[in-house]
N, CA, C and O atoms as CSV, one atom per row, in Angstrom:
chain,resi,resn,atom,element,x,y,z
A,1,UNK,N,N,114.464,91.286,111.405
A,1,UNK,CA,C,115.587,91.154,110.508
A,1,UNK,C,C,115.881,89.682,110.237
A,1,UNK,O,O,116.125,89.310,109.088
A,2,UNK,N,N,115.863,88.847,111.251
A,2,UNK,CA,C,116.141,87.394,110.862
A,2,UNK,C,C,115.004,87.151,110.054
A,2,UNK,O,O,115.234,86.743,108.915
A,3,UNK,N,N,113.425,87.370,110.516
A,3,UNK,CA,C,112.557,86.639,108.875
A,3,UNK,C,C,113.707,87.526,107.544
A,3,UNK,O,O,114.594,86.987,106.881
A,4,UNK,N,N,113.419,88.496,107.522
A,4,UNK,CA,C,114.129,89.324,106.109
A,4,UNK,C,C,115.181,88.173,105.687
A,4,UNK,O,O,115.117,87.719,104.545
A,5,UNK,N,N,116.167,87.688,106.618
A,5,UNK,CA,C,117.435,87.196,106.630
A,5,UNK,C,C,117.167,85.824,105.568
A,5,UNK,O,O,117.695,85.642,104.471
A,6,UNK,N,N,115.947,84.740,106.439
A,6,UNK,CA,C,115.606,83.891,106.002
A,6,UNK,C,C,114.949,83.859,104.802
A,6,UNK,O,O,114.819,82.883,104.063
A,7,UNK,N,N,114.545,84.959,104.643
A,7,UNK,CA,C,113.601,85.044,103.508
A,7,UNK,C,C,114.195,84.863,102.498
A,7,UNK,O,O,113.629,84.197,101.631
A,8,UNK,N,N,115.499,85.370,102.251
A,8,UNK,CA,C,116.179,85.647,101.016
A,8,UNK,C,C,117.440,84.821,101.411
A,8,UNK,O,O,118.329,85.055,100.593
A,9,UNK,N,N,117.791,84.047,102.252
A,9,UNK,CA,C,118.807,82.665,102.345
A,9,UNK,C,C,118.666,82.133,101.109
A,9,UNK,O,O,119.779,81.642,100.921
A,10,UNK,N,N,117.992,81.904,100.107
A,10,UNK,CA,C,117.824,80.895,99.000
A,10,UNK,C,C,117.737,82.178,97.561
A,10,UNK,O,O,117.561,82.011,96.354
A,11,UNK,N,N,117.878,82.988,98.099
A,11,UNK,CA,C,118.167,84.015,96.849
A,11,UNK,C,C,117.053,84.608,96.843
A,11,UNK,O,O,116.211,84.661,97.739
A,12,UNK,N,N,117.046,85.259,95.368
A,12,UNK,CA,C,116.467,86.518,95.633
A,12,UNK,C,C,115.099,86.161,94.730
A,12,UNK,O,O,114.198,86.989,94.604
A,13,UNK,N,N,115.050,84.795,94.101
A,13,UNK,CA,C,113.571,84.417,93.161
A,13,UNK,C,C,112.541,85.700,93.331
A,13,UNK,O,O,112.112,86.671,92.707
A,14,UNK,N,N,112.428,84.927,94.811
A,14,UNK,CA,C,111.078,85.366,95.416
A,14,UNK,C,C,110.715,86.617,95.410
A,14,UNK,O,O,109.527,86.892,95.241
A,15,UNK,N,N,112.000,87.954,95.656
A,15,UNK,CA,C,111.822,89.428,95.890
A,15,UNK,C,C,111.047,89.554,94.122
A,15,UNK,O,O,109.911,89.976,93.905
A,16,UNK,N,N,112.084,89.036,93.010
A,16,UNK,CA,C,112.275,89.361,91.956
A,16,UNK,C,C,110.438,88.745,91.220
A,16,UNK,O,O,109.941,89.416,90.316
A,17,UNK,N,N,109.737,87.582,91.722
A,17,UNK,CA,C,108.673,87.103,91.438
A,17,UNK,C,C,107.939,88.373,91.841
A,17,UNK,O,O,107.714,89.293,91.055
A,18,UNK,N,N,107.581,88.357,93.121
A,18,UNK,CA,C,106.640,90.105,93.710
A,18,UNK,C,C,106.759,90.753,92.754
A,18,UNK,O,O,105.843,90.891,91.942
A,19,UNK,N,N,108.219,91.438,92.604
A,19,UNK,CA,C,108.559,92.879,91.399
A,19,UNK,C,C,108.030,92.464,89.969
A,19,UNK,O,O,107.662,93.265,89.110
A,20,UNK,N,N,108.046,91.361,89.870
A,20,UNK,CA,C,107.263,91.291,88.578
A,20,UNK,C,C,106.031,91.281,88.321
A,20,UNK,O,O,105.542,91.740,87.288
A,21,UNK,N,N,105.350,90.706,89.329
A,21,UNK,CA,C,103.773,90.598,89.556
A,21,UNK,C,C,102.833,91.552,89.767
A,21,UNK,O,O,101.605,91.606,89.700
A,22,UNK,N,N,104.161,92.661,90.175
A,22,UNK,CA,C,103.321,93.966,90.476
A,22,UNK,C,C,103.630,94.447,89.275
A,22,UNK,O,O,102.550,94.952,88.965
A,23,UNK,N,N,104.451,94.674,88.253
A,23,UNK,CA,C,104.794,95.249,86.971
A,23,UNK,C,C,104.116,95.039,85.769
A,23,UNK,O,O,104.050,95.859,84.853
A,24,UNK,N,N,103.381,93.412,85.793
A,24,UNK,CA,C,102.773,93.179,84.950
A,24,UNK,C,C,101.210,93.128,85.192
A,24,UNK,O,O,100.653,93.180,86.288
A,25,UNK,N,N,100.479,92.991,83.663
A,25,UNK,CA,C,98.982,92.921,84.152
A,25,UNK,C,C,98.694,91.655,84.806
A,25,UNK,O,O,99.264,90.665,84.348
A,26,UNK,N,N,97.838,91.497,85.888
A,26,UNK,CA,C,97.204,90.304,86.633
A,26,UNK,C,C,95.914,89.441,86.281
A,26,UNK,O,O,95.274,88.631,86.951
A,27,UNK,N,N,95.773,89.905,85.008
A,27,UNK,CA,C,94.916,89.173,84.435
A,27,UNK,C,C,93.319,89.549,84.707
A,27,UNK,O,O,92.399,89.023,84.080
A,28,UNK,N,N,93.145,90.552,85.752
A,28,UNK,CA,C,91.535,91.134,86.414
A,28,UNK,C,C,91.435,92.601,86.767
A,28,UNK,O,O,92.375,93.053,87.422
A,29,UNK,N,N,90.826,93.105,86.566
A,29,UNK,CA,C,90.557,94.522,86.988
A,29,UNK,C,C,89.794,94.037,88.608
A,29,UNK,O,O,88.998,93.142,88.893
A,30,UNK,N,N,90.745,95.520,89.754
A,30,UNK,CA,C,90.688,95.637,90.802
A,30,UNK,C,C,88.679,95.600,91.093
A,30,UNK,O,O,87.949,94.851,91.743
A,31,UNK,N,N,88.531,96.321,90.580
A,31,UNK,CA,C,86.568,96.796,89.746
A,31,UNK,C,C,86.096,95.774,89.967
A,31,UNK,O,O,85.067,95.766,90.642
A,32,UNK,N,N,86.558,94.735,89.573
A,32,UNK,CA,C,85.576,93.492,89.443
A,32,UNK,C,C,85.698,92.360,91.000
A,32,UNK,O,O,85.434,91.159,91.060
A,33,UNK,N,N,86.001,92.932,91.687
A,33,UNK,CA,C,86.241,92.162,92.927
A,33,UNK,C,C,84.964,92.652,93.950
A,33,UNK,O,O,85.076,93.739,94.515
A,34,UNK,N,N,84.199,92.126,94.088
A,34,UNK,CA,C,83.267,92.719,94.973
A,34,UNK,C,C,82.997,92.257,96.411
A,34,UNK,O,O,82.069,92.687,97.096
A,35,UNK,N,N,84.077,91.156,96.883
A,35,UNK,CA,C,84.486,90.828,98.080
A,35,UNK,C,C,84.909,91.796,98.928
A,35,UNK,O,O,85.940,92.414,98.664
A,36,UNK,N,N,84.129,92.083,100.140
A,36,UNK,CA,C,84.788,92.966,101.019
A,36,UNK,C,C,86.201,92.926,101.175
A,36,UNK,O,O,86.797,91.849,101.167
A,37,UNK,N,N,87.029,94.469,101.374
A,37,UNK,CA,C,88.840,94.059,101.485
A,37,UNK,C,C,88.774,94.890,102.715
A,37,UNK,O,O,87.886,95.723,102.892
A,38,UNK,N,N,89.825,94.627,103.645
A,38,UNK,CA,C,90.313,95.304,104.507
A,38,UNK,C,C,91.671,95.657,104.406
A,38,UNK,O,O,92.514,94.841,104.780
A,39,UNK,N,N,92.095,97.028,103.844
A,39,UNK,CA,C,93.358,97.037,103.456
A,39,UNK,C,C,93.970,97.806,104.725
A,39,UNK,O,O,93.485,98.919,104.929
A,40,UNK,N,N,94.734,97.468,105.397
A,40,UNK,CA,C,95.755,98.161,106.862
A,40,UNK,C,C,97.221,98.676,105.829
A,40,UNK,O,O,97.826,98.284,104.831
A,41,UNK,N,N,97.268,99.728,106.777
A,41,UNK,CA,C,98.910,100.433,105.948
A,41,UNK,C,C,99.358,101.131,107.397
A,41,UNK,O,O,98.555,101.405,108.289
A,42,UNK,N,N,100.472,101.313,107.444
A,42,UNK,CA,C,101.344,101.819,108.623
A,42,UNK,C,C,101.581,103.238,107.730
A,42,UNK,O,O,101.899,103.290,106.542
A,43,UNK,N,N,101.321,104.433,108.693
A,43,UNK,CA,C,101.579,105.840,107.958
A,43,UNK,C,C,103.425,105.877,108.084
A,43,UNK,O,O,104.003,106.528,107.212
A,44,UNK,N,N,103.991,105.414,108.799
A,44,UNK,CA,C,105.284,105.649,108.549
A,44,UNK,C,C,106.322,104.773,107.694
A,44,UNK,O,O,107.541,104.915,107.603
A,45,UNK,N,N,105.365,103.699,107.016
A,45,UNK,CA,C,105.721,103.489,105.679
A,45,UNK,C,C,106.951,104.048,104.464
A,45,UNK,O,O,106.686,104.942,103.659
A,46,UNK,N,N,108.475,103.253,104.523
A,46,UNK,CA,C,109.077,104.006,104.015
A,46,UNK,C,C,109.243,103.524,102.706
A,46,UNK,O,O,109.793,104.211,101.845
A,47,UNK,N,N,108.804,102.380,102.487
A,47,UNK,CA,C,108.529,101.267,101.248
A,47,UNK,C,C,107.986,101.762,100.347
A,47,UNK,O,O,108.429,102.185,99.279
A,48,UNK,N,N,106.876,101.722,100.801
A,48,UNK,CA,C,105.249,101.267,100.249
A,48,UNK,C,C,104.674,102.535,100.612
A,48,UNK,O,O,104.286,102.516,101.780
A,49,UNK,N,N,104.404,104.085,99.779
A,49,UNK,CA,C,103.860,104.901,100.159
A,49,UNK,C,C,101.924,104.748,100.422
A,49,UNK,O,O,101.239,103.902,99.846
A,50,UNK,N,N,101.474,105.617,101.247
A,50,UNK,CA,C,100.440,105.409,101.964
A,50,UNK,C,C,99.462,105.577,100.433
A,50,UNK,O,O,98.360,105.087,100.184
A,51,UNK,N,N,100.057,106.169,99.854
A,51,UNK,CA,C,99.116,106.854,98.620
A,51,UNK,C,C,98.662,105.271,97.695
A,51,UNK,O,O,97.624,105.101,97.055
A,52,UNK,N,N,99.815,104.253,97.888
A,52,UNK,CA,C,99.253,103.197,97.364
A,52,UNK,C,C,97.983,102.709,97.765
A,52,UNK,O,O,97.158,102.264,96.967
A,53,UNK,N,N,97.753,102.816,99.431
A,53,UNK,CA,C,96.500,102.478,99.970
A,53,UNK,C,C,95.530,103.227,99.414
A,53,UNK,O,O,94.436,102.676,99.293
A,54,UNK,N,N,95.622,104.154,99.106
A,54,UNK,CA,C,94.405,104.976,99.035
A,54,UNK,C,C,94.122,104.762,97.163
A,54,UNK,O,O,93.228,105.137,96.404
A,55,UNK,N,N,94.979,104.229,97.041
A,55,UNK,CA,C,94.435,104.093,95.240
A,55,UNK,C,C,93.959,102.504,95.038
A,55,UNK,O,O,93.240,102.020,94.165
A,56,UNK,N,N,94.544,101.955,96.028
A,56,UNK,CA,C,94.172,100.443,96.017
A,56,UNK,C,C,92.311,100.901,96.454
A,56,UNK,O,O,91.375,100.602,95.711
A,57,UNK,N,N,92.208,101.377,97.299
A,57,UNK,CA,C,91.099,101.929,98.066
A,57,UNK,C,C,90.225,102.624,97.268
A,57,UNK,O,O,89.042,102.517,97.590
A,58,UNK,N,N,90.473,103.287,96.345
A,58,UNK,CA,C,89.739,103.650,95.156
A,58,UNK,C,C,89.372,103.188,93.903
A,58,UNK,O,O,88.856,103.822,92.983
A,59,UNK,N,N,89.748,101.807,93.966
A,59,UNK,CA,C,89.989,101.105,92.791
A,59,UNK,C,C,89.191,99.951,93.091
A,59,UNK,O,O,88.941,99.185,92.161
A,60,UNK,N,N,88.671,99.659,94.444
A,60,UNK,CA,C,88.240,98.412,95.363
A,60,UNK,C,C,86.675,99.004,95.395
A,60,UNK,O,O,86.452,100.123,95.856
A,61,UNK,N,N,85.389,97.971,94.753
A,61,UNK,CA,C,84.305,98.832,95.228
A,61,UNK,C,C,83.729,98.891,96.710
A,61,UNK,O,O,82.978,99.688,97.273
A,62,UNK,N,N,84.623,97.292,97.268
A,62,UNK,CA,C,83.717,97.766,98.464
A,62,UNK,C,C,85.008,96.791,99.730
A,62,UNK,O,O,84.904,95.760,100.395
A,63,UNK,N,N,86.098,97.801,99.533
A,63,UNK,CA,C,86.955,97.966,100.895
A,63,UNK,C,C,86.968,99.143,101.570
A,63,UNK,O,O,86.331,100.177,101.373
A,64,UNK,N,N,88.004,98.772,102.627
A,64,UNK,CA,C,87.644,100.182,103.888
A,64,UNK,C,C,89.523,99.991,104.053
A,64,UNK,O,O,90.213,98.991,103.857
A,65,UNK,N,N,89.924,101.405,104.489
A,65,UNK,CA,C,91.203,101.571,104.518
A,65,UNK,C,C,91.314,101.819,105.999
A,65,UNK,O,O,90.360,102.307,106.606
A,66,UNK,N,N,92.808,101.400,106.806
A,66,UNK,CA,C,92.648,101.687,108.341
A,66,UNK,C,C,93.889,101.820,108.055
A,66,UNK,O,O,94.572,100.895,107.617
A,67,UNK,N,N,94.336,103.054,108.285
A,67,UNK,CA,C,95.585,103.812,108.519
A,67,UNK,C,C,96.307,103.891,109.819
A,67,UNK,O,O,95.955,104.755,110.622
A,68,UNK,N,N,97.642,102.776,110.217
A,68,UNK,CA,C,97.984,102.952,111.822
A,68,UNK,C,C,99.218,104.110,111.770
A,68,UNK,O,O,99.984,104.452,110.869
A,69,UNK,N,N,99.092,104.420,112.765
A,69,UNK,CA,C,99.875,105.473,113.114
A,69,UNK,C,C,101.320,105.136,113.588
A,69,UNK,O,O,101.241,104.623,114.705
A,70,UNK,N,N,102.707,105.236,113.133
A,70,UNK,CA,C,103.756,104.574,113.454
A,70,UNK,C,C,104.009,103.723,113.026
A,70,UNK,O,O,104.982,103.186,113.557
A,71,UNK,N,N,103.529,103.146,112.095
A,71,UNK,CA,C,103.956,101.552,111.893
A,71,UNK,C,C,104.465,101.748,110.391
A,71,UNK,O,O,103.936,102.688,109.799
A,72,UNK,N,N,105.313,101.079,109.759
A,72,UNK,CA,C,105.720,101.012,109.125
A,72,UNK,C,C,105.751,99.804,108.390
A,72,UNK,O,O,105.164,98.836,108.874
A,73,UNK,N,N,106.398,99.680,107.187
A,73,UNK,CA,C,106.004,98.358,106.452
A,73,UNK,C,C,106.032,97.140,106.966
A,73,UNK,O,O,105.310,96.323,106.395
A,74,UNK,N,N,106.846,96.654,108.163
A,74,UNK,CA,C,107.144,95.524,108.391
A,74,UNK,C,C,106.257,95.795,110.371
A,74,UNK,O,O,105.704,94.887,110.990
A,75,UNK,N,N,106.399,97.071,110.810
A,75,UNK,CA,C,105.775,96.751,111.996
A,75,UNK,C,C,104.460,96.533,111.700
A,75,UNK,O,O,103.838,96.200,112.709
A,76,UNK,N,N,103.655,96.603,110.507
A,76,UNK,CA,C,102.403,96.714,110.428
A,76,UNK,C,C,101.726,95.109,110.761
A,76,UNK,O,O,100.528,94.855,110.885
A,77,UNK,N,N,102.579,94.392,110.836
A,77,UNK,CA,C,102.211,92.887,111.331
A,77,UNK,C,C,102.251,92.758,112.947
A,77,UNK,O,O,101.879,91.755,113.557
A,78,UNK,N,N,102.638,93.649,113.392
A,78,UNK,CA,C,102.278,93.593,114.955
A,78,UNK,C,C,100.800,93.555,115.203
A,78,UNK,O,O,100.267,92.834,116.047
A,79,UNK,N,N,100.064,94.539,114.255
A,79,UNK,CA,C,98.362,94.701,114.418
A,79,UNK,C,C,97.599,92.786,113.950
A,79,UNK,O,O,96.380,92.658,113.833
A,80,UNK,N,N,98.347,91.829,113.799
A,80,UNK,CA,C,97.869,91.074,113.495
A,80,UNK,C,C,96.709,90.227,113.912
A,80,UNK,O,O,95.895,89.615,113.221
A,81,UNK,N,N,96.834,90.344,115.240
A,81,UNK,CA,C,96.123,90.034,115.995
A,81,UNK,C,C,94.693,90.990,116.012
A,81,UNK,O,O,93.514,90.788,116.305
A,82,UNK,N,N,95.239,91.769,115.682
A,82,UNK,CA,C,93.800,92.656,115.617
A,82,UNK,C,C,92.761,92.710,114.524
A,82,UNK,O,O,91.532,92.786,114.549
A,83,UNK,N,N,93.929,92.627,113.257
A,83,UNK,CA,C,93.454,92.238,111.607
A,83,UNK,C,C,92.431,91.039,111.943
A,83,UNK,O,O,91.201,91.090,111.972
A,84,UNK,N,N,93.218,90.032,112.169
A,84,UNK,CA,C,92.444,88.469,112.559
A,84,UNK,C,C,90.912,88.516,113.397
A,84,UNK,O,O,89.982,87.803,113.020
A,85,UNK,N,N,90.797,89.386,114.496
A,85,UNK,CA,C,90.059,89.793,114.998
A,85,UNK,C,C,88.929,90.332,114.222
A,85,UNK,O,O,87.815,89.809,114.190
A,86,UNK,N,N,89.308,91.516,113.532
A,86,UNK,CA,C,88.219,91.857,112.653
A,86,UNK,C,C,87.742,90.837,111.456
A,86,UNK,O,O,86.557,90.752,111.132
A,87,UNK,N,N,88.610,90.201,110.935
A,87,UNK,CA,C,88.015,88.650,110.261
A,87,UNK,C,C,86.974,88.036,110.468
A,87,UNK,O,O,86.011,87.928,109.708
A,88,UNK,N,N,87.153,87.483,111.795
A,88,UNK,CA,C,86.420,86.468,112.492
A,88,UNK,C,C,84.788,87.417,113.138
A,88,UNK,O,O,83.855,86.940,113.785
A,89,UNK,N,N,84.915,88.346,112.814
A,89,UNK,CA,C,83.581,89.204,113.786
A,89,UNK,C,C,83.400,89.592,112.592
A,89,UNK,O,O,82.181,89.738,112.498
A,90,UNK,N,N,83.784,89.799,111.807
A,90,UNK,CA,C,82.698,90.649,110.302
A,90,UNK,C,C,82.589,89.393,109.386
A,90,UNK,O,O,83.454,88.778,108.762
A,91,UNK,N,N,81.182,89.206,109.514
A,91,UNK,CA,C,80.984,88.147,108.451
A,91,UNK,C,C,80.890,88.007,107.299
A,91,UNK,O,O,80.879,86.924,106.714
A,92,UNK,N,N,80.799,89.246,106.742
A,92,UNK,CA,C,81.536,89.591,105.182
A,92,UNK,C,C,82.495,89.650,105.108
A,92,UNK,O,O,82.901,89.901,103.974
A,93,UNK,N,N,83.353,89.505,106.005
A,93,UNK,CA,C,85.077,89.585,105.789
A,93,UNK,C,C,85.475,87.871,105.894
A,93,UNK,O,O,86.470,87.315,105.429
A,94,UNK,N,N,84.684,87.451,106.431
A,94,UNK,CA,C,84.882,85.901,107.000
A,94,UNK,C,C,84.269,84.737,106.283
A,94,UNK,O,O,84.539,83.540,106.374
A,95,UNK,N,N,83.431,85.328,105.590
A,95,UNK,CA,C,82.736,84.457,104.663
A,95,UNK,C,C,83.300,84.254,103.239
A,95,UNK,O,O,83.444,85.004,102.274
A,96,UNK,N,N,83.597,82.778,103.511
A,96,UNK,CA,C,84.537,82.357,102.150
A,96,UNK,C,C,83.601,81.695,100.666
A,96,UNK,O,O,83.891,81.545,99.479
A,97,UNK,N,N,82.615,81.481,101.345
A,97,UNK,CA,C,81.844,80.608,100.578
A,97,UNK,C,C,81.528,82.037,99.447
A,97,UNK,O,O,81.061,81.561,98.413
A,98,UNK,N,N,81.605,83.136,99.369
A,98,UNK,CA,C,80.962,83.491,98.168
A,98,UNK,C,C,82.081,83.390,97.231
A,98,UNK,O,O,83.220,83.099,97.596
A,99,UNK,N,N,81.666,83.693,95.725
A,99,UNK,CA,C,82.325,83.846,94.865
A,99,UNK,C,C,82.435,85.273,94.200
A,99,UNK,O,O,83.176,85.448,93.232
């Protein structure tokens, strides 16, 4: 709650920048990204339904979806350490140099 708190100490720009970014086109189709993604979602998600993952996930040619159990939008950063983990050991996930 205090990040949340801090986050929005200086107003609300920032919430209102996101909501727009997701509303408008981004300039690329999801299709054309052929960088491995690792997309994580918490199934108890009260935000952000899970179904977003799975369309992000269908839209991605070559990500993998990992669904945690209990976690919810904001606990899903507890797995961080683990996210990071899989980074650093998959070298298609870790490799920056491609384009």
């Amino acid at each position: 709650m205090a990040t949340l708190a801090e986050g929005s100490s200086q107003g609300s720009l920032g919430d209102a920048a996101d909501q727009w970014a997701f509303a408008t086109p981004w300039g690329f189709q999801l299709t054309s990204i052929d960088q491995p993604v690792a997309i994580w979602h918490g199934d108890a998600d009260t935000v952000v339904p899970t179904s977003h993952a799975h369309a992000l996930l269908a839209a991605l040619p070559n990500a993998s979806l990992r669904v945690c159990t209990d976690h919810g939008h904001f606990s899903i950063s507890f797995r961080a350490g683990e996210q990071a983990a899989l980074i650093v050991s998959d070298p298609n996930l870790s490799d920056r140099s491609r384009t």
